[in-house]
VEXTIMAR-27410 format. One record per atom (N, C-alpha, C, CB): residue in three letters; z, y, x. Coordinates in pm, whole numbers, padded with zeros to 5 digits, always signed. Glycine has a CB too. Layout:
ALAZYX;...
This chain:
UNK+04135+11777-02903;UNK+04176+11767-02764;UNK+04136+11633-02704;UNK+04327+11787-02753;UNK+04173+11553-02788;UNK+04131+11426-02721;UNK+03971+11411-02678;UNK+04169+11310-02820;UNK+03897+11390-02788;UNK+03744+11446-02778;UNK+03708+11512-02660;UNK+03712+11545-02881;UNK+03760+11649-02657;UNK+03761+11728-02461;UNK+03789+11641-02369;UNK+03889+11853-02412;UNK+03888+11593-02355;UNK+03933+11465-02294;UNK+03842+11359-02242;UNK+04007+11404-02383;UNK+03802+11319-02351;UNK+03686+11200-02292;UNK+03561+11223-02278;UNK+03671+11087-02367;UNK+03504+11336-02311;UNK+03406+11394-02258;UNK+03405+11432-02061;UNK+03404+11519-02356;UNK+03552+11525-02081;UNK+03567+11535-01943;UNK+03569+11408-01845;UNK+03683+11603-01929;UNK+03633+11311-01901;UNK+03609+11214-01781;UNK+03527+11145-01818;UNK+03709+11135-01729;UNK+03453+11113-01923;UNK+03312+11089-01899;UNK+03193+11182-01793;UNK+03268+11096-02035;UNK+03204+11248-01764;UNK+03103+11392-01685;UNK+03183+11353-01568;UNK+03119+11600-01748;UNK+03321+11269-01539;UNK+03370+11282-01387;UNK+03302+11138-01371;UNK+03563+11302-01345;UNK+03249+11072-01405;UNK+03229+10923-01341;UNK+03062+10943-01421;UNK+03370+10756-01408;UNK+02984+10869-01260;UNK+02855+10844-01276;UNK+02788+10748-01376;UNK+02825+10812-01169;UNK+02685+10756-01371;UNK+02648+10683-01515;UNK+02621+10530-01416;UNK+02470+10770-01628;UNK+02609+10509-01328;UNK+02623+10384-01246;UNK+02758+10320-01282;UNK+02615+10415-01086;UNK+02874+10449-01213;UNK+02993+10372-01255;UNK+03035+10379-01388;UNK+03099+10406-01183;UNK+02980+10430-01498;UNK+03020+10388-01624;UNK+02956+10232-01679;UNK+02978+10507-01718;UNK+02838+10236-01655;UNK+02781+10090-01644;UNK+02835+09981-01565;UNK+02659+10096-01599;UNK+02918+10000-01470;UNK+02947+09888-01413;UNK+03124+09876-01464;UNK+02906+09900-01239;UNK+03165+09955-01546;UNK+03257+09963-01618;UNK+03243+09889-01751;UNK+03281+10085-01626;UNK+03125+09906-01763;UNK+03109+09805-01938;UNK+03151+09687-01848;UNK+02904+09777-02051;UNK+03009+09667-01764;UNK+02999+09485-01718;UNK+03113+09444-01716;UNK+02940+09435-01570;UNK+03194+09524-01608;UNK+03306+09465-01532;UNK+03387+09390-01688;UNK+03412+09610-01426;UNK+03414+09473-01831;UNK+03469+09443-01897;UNK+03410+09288-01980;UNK+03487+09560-01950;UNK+03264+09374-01966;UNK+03211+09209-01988;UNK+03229+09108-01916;UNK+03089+09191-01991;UNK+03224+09124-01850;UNK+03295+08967-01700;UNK+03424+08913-01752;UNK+03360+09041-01490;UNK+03487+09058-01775;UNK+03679+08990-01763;UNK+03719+08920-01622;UNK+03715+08835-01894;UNK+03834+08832-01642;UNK+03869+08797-01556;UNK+03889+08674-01565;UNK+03941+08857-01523;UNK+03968+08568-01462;UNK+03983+08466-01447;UNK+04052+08410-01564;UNK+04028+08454-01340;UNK+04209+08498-01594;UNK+04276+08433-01702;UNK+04175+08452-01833;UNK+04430+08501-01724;UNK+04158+08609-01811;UNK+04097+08612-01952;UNK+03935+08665-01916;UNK+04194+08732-02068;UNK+03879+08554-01917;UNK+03724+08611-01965;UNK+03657+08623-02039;UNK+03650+08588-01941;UNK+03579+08737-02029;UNK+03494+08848-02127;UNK+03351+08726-02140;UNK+03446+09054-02022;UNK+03245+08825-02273;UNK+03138+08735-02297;UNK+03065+08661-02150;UNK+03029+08826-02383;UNK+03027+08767-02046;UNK+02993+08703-01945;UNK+03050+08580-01825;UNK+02971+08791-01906;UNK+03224+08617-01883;UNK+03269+08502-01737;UNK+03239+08364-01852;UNK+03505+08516-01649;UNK+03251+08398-02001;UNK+03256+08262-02057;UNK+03133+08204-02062;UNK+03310+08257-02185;UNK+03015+08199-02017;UNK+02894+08186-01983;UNK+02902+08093-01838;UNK+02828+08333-01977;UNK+02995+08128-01775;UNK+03018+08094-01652;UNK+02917+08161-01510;UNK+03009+07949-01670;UNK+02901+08296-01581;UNK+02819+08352-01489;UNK+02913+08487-01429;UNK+02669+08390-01565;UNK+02851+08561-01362;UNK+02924+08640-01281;UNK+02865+08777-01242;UNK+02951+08565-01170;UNK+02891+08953-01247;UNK+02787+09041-01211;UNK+02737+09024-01025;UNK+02855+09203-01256;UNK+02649+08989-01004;UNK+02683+09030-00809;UNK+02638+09165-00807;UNK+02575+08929-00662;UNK+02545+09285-00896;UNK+02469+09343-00838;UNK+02396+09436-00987;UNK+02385+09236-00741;UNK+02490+09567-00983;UNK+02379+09663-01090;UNK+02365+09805-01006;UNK+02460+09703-01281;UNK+02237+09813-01033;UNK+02176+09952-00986;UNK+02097+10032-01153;UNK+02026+09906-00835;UNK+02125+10162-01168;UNK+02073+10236-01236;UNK+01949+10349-01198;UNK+02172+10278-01274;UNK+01853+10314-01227;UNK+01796+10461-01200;UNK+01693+10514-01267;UNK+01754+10477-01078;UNK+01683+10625-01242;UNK+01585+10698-01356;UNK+01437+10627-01311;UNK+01583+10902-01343;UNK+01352+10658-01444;UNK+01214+10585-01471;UNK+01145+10675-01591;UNK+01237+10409-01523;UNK+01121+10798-01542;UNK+01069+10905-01623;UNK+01138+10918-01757;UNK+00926+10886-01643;UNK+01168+10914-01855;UNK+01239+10999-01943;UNK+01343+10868-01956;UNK+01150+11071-02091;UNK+01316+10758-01963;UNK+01420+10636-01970;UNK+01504+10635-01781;UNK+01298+10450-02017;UNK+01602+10528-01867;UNK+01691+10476-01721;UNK+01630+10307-01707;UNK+01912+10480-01752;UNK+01645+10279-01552;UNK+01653+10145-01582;UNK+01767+10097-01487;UNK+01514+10070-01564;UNK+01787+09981-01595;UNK+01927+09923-01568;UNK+01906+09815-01526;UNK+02021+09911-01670;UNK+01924+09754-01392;UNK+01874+09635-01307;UNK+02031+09545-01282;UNK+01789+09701-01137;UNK+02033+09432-01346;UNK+02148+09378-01320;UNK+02112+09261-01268;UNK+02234+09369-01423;UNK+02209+09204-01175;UNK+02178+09104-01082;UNK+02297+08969-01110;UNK+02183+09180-00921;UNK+02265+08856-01152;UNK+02383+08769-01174;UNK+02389+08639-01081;UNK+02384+08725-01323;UNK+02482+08608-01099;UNK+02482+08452-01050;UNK+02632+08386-01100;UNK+02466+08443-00859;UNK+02621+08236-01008;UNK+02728+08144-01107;UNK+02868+08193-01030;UNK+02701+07936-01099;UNK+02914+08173-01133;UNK+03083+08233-01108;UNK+03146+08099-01017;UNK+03197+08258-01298;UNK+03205+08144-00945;UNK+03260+08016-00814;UNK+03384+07966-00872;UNK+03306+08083-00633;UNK+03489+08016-00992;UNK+03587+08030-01025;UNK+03661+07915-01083;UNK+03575+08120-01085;UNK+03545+07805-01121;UNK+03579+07659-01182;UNK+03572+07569-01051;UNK+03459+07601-01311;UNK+03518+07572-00900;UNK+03532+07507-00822;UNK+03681+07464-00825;UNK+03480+07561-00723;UNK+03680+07334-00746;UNK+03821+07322-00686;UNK+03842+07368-00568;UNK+03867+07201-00676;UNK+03989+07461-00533;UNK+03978+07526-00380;UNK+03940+07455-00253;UNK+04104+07576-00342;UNK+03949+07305-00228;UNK+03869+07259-00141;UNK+03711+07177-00099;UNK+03938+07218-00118;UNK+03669+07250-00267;UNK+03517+07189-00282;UNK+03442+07283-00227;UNK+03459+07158-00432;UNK+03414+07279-00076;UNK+03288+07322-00017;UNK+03169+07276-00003;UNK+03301+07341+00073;UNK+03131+07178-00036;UNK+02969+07118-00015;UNK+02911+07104-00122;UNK+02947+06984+00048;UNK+02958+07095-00262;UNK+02884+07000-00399;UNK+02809+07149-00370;UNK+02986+06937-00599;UNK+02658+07057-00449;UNK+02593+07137-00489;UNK+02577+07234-00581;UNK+02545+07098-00490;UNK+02506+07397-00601;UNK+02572+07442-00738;UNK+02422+07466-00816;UNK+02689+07604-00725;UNK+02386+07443-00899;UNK+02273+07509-01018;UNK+02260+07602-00974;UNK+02297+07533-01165;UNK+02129+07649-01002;UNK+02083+07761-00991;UNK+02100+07807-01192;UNK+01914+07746-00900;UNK+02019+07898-01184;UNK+02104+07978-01301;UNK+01916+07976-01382;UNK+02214+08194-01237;UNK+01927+07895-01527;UNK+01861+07834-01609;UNK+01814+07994-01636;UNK+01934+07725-01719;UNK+01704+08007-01692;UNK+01617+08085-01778;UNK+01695+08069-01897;UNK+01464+08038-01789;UNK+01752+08031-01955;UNK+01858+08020-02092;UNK+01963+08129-02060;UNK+01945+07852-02114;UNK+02014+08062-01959;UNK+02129+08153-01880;UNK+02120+08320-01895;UNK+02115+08121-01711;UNK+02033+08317-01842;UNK+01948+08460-01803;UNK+01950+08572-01932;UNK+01766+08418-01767;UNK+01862+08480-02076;UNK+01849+08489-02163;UNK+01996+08551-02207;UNK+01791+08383-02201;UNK+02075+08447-02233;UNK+02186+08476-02299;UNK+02281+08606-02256;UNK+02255+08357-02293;UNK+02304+08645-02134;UNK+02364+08685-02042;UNK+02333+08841-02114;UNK+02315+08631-01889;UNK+02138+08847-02092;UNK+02092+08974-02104;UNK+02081+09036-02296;UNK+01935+08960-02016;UNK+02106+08922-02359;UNK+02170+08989-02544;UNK+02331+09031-02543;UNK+02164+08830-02698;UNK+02409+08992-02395;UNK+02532+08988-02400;UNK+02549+09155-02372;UNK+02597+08874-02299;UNK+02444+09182-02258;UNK+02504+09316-02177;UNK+02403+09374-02241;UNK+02515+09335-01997;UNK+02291+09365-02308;UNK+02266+09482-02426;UNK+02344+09486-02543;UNK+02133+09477-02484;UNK+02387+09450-02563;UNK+02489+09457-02688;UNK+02617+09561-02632;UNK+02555+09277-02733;UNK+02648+09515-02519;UNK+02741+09615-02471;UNK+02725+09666-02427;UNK+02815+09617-02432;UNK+02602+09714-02367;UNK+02570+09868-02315;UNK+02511+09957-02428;UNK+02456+09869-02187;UNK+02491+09888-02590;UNK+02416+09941-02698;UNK+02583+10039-02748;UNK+02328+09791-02826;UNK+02647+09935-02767;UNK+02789+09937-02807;UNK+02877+10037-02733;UNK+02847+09803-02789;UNK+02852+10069-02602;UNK+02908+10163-02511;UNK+02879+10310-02514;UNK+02876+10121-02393;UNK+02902+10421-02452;UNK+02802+10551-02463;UNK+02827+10556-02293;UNK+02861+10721-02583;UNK+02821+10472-02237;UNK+02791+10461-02055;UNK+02677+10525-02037;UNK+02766+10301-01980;UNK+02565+10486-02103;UNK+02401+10562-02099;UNK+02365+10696-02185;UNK+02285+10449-02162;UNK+02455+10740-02227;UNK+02445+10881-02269;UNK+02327+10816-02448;UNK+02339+11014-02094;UNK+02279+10925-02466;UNK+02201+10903-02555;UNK+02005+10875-02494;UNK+02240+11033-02650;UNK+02003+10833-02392;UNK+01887+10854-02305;UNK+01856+10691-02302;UNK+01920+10940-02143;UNK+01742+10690-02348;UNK+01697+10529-02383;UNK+01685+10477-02215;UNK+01509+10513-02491;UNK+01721+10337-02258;UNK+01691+10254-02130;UNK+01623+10153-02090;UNK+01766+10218-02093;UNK+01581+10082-01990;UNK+01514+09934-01991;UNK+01590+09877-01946;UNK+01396+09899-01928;UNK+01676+09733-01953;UNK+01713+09663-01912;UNK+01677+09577-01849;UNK+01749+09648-01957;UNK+01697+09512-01702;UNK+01630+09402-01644;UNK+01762+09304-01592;UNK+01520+09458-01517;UNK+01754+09208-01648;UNK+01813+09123-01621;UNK+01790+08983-01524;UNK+01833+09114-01718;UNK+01896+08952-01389;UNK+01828+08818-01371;UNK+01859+08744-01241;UNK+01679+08836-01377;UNK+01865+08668-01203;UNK+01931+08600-01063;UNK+01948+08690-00969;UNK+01849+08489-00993;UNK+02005+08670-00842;UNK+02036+08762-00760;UNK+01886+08709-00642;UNK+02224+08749-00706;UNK+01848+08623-00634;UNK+01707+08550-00588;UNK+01743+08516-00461;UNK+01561+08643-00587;UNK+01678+08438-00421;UNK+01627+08341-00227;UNK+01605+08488-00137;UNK+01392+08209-00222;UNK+01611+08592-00172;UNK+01537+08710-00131;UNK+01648+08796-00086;UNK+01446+08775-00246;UNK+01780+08738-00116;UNK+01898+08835-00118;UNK+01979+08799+00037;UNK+02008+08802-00273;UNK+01978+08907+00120;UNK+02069+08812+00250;UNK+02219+08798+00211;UNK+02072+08901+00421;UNK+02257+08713+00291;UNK+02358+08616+00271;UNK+02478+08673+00351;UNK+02313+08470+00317;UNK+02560+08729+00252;UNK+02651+08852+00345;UNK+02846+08839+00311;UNK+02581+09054+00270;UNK+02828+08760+00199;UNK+02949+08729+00159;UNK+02974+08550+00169;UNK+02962+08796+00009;UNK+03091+08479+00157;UNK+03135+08344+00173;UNK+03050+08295+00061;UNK+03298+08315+00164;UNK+03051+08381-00063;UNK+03055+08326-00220;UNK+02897+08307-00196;UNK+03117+08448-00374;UNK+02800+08379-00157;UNK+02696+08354-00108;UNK+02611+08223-00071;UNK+02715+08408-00033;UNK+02710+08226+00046;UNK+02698+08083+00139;UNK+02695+07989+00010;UNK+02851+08043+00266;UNK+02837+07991-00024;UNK+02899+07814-00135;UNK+02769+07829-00222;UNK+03103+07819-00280;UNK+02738+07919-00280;UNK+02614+07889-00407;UNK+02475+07843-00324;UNK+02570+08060-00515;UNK+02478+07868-00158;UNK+02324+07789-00133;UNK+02381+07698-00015;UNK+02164+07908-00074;UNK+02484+07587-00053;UNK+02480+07439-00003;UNK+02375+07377-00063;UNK+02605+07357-00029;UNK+02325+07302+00043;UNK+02222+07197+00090;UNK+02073+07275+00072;UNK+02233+07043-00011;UNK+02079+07443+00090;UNK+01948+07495+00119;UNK+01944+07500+00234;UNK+01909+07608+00070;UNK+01772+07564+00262;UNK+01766+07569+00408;UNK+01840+07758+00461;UNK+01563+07534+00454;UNK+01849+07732+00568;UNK+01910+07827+00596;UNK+01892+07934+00740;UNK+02017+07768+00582;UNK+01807+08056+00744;UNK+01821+08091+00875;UNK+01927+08194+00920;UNK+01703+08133+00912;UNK+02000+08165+01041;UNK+02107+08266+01065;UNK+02105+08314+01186;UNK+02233+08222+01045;UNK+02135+08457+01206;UNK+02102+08512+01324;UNK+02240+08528+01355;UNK+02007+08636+01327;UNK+02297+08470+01469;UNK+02435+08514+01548;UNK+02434+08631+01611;UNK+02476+08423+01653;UNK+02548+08688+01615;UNK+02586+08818+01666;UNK+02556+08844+01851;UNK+02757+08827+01624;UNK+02621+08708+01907;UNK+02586+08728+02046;UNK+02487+08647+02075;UNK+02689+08709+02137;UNK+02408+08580+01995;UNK+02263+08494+02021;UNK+02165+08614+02010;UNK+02222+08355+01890;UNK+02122+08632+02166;UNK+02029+08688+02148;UNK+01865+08658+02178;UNK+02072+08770+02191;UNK+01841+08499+02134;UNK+01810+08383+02192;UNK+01719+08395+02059;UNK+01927+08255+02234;UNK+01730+08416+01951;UNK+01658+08438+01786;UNK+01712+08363+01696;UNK+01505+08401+01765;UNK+01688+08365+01618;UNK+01775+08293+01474;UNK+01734+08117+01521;UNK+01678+08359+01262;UNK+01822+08041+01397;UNK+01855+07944+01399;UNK+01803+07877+01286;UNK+01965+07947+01419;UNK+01751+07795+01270;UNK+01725+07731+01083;UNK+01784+07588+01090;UNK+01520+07707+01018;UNK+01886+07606+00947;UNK+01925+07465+00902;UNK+01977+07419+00813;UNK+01979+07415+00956;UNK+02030+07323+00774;UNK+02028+07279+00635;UNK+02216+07323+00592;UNK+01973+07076+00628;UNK+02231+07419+00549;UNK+02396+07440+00473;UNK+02436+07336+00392;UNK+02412+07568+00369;UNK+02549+07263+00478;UNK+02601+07124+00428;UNK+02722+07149+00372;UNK+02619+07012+00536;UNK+02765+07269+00430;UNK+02921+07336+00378;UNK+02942+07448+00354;UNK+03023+07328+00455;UNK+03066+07508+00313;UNK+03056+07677+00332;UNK+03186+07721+00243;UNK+02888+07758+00260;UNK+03308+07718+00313;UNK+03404+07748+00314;UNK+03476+07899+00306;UNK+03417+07687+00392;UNK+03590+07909+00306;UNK+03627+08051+00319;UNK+03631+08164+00449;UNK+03744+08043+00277;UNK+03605+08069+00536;UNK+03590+08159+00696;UNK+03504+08131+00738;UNK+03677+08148+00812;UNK+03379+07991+00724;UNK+03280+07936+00791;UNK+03182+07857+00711;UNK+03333+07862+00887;UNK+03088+07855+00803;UNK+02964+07784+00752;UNK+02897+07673+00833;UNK+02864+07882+00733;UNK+02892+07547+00777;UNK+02840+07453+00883;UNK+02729+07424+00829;UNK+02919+07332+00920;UNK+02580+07413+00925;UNK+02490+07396+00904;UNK+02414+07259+01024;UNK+02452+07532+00891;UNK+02308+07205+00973;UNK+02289+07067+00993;UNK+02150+07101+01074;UNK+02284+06963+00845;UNK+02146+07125+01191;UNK+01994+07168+01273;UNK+01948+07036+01270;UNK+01995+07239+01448;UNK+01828+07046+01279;UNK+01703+06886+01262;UNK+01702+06828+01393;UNK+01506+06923+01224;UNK+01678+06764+01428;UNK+01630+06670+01540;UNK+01532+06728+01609;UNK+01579+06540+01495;UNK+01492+06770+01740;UNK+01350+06817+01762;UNK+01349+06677+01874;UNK+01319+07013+01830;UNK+01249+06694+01958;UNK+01176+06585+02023;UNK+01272+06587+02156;UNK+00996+06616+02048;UNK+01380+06723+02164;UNK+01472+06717+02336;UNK+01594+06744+02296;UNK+01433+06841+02474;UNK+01594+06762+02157;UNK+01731+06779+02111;UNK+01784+06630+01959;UNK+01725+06977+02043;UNK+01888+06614+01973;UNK+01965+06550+01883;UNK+01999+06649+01745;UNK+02092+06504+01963;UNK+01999+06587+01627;UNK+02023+06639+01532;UNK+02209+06727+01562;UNK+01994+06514+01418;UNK+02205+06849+01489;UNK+02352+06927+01554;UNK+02439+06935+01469;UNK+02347+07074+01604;UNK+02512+06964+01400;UNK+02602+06986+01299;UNK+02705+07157+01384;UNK+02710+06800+01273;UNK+02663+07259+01315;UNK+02740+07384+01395;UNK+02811+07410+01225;UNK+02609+07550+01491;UNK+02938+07468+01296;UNK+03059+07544+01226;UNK+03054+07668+01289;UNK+03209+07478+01241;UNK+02964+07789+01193;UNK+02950+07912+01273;UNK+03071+07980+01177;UNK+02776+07993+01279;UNK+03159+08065+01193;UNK+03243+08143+01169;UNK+03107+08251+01088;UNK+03341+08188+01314;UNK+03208+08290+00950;UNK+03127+08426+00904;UNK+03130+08554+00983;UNK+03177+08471+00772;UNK+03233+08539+01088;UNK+03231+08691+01156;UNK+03175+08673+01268;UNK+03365+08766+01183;UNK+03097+08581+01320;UNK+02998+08566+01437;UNK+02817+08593+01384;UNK+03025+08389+01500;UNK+02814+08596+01229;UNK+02673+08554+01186;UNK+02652+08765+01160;UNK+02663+08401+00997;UNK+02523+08738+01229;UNK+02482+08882+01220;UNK+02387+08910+01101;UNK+02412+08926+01351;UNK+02315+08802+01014;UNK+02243+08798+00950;UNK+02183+08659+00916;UNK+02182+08879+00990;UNK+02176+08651+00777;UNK+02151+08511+00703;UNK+02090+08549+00595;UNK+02274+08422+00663;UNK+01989+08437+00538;UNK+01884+08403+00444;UNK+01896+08282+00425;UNK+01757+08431+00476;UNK+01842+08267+00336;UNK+01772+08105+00193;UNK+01614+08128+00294;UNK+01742+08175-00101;UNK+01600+08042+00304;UNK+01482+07991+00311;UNK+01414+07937+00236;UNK+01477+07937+00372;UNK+01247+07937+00207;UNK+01178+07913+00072;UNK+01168+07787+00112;UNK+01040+07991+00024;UNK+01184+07650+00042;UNK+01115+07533+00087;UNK+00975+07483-00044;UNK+01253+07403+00109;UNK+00885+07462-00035;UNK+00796+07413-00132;UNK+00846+07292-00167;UNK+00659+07404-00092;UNK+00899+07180-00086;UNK+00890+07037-00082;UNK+01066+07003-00031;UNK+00749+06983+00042;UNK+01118+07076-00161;UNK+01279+07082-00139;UNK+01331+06940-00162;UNK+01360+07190-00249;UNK+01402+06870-00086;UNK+01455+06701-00114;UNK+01622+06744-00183;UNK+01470+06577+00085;UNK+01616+06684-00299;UNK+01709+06761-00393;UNK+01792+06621-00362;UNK+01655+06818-00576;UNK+01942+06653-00369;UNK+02054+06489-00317;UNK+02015+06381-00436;UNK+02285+06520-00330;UNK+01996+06431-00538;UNK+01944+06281-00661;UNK+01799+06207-00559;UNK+01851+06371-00889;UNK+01739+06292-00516;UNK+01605+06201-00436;UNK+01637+06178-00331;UNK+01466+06258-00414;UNK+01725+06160-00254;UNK+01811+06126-00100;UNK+01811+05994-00184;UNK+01994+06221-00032;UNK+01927+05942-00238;UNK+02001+05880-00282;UNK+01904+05755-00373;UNK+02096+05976-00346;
């Protein structure tokens, strides 16, 4: 009976959400974290999908915000080491090997940052790209986006540092997250990292 049992609710939940059922366990939580929160990394992002007789399993990570102090909005945060990456992805094959989330149907795993490429839609977002560049399109600006340097990025807002042009003064704006219609990382080649300010 039992056996019937977990078959049946295995067949009621997708093989997406059985996979994001391992992770989630791999993450854990704040008090108690699993192999991945103790890494100090975090899931943002798994998609499953078929790839001719295999699945592939695309997981997306980044740094867990959870060791900040609640009023540290500006320090800068790491980006997430090729080690990182490494380690992360023997963690969640092991437990998706260890799981029967993927049925008996072989898979590829891809593991790996959430990238500069991802728009910027949550707070936790923002805090991981202080002191990048930044373009944001406001909701009632219908004037075109904005580019500037994210100096902060708090739980309701984001202040960003516009440049100097030749008729304007350098700006400092506190845009509210529920005014921004759309935000990006901007690529810089010739990024001035705060150790070379200083």
């Amino acid at each position: 009976m039992a056996s019937f049992e977990k078959r049946e609710r295995r067949r009621q939940l997708s093989i997406q959400e059985r996979v994001g059922n391992v992770l989630r366990d791999l993450q854990g939580y704040v008090e108690v974290p699993g192999p991945i929160g103790e890494l100090g990394l975090m899931v943002e992002d798994v998609a499953v999908t078929p790839a001719g007789k295999r699945r592939l399993v695309r997981v997306r990570l980044d740094r867990d915000l959870a060791g900040l102090e609640p009023d540290d909005d500006s320090s800068a945060i790491d980006p997430l080491s090729l080690d990182e990456v490494a380690d992360a992805a023997r963690v969640i094959s092991a437990g998706l090997d260890a799981s029967d989330a993927l049925g008996e149907a072989p898979y590829v795993l891809e593991v790996g940052s959430a990238g500069v490429d991802r728009p910027l839609t949550e707070p936790r977002h923002f805090r991981r790209n202080v002191t990048r560049l930044v373009e944001i399109r406001r909701i009632e600006d219908s004037g075109g986006a904005l580019t500037g340097r994210l100096v902060a990025a708090g739980p309701t807002e984001a202040t960003v540092l516009v440049a100097a042009t030749k008729n304007e003064p350098e700006t400092r704006l506190c845009i509210p997250y529920t005014d921004i219609a759309r935000a990006q990382v901007q690529v810089e080649f010739a990024r001035v990292t705060p150790e070379e300010e200083s």
